[in-house]
N, C-alpha and C positions, 0 to 999 in steps of 0.2 A: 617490290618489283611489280610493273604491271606491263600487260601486253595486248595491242590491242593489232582485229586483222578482220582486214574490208571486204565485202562478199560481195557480190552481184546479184542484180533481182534473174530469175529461170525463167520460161514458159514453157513448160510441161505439155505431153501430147502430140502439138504438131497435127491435127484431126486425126492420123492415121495409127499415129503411136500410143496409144492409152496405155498410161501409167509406165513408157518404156522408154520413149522419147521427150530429148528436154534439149534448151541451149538459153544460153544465157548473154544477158543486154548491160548495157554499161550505166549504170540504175543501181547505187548501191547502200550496203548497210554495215555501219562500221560495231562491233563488237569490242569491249577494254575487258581485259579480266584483271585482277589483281587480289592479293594475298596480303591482306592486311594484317600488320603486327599486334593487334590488341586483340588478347586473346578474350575468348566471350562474346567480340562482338558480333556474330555469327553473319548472315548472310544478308547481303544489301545491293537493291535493284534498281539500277536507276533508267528508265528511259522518257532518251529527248526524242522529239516527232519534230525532226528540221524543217519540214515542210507543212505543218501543221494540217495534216488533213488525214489521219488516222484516229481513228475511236480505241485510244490506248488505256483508257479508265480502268478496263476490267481487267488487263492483263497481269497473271499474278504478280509479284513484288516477293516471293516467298520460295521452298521450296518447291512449289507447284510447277513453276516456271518451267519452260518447256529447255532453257537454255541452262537452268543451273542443274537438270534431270539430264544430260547430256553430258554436261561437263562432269556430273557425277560418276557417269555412265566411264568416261576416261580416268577416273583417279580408283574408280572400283579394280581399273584394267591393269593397274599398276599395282593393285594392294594398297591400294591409300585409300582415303575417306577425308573428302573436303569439309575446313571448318571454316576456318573466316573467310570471307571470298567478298567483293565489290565487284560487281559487275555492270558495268553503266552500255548503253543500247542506244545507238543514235539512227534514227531511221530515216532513210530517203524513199525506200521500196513501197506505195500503199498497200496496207493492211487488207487481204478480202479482197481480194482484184485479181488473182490467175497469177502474180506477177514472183510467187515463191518466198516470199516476207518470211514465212514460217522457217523454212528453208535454209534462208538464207542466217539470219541469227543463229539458229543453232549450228549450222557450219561454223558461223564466225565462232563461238563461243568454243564452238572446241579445238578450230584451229589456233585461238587463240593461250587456249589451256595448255594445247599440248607443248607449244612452244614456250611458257611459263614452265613447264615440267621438264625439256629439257629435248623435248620430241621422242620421248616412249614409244609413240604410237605413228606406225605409216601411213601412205594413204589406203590400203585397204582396211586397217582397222576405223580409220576415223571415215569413213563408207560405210562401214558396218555399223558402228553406233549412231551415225545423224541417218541411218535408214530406218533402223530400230525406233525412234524416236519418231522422226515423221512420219510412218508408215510406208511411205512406197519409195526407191529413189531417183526418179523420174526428175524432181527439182534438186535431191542432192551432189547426185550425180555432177551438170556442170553448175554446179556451184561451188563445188570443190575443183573441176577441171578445167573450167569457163569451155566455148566452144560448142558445138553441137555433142550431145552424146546420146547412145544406144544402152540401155543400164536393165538388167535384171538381178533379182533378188532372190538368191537362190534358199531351198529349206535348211541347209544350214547356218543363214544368216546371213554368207559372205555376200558381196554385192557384185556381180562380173559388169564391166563398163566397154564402151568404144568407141572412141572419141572420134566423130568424122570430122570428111576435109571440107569444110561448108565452102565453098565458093565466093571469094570473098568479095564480087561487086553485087550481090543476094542481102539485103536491107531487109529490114521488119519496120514494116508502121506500127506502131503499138498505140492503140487506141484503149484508153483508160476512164471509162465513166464516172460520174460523181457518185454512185453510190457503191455501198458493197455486197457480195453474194459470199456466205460461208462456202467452205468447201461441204460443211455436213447437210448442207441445201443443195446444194450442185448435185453429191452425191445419191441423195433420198430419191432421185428421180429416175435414178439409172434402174432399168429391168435386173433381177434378180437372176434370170437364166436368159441368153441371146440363142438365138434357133446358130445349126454349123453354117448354114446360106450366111450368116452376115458376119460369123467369126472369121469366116475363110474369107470374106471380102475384103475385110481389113489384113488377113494374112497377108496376102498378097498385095496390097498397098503400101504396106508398112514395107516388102520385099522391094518394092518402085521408092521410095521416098530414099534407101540407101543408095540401088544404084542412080538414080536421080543424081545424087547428092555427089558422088563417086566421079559421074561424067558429065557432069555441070548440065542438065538435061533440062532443059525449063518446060517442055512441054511434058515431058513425065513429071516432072514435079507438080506441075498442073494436075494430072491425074492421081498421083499418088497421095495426097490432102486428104481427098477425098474419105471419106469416114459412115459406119454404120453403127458406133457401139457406144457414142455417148453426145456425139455433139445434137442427132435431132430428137432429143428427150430431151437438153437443156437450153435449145435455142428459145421456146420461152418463157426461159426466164431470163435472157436478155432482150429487150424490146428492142427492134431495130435489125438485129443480127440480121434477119432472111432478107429484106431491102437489102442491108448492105452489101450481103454476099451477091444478090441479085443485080446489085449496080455494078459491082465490081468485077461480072464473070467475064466481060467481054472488055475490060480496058487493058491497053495496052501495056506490056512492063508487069501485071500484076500475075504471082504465082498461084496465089491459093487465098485464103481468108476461109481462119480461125481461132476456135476459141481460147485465148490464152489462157491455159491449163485447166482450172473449173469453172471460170470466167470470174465476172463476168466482160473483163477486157477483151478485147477483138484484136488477132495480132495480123496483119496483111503480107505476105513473104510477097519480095518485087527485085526487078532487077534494078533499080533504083533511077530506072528513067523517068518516073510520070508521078517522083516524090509529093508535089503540089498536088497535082488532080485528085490522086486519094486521097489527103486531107479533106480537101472540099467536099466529095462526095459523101465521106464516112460524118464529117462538122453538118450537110447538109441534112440528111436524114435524122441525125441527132436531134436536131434544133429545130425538127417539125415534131417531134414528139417530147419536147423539151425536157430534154437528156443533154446535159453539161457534160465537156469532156476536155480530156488533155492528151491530144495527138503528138505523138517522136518517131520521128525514122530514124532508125539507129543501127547501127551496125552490129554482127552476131560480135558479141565480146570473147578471144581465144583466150581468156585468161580467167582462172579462178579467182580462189581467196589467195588472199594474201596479207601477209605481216606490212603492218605499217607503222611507221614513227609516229 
């Protein structure tokens, strides 16, 4: 028997929300698990790159794998211990782009176990282990719920979630450069301690970006983007971002512009009037500093993972 179940690529952050806020695009990543009957022949990795433009070479093949240490992480939960297992990986989400690839697989991978198993486990245990795994769950969160979500991670592991009411004519340009930025580079750059002047700044952003969100607010949402605790440590290391943000403060329809999750993609929130003009503008500055891209407006996706045929 094998089961396989389709996840959606996240973008994490939202400028205001680090590491708490995430929602998720219709950009996906299908996961098969299966329980193969010959015994011995222990565990086998297969991933396809549909789109061909991920650097999939190194990604373990073994139990290293970040999806078969999840899946394990579920059959430990039940008293089991997995032995032959096939797991085949088909990716649409790029690898290394802000866009929750990591994420997204190891959701799949257990949503797909768990339903191989019989569904042992709810959503807040499989919450808890694809947060374990990925360390924060800011991308797990709607990936498992689709939708915008509100997600902390409490010290005894559980994951509390809140899924808002995104506004549904509120689009995302998702601006996807040709190269990639790890998250442990994104990372390395962030200060070690932030003074309370910019913790609180963000407090209360992140307090604007709910009710924003709550009462369809476009001129709060304008203000509440805004961010001091990780996007201007890594803006360069995407070339381009300050221009963009710079072209983009005063067009018309545009809410915010940022950085999707550690970048280095650039995600635009809009009321979905002036879809073309930000392409142009964000394609124009790209292509004076010859940076290749692949611009989508897309709509926030309300739906998570899910089982598929």
């Amino acid at each position: 028997m094998k089961v396989s179940a389709q996840v959606p690529a996240t973008i994490a952050n939202l400028g205001c929300g680090f590491d708490c806020l995430g929602l998720a695009l219709p950009i996906y990543n299908t996961v098969t698990v299966e329980e193969t009957v010959l015994p011995g022949s222990g565990i086998e990795i297969n991933i396809i790159d549909e789109n061909n433009q991920n650097n999939i070479e190194n990604i373990p093949r073994d139990k290293n794998n970040i999806v078969y240490k999840a899946i394990e992480l579920l059959y430990n939960y039940i008293g089991q211990t997995p032995n032959e297992l096939k797991i085949s990986i088909k990716t649409q989400i790029p690898v290394a782009r802000g866009l929750g690839s990591s994420a997204s697989v190891i959701t799949g991978g257990l949503i797909a176990a768990n339903e191989l198993l019989g569904r042992p486990a709810d959503t807040a245990v499989l919450l808890s282990i694809a947060t374990e795994i990925e360390g924060h769950p800011d991308n797990i969160a709607p990936a498992i719920l689709g939708g915008v979500v509100l997600s902390d991670w409490e010290e005894d592991g559980s994951v509390t979630v809140n899924k808002l009411p995104w506004p549904e004519d509120w689009v995302v340009t998702i601006c996807i450069p040709d190269y990639e930025l790890s998250t442990e580079i994104s990372r390395s750059v962030l200060p070690k301690e932030v003074s309370l002047k910019d913790a609180a700044y963000n407090l209360r952003h992140a307090a604007m970006f709910v009710q924003a969100v709550y009462t369809k607010d476009e001129e709060l949402m304008k203000l509440s983007l805004k961010d001091k605790l990780h996007q201007p440590y890594r803006m360069k290391l995407v070339p381009g971002l300050s221009d963009i943000a710079n072209e983009l403060k005063h067009t018309e329809g545009v809410l915010g512009c940022v950085l999707a999750g550690a970048g280095p993609s650039v995600a635009i929130i809009q009321n979905g009037t002036k879809n073309n003009l930000v392409k142009e503008i964000v394609s124009s500055v790209w292509e004076n500093i010859d940076v290749n891209a692949q611009i989508y407006t897309l709509p926030v996706l309300n739906e998570g993972a899910k089982i598929i045929k």
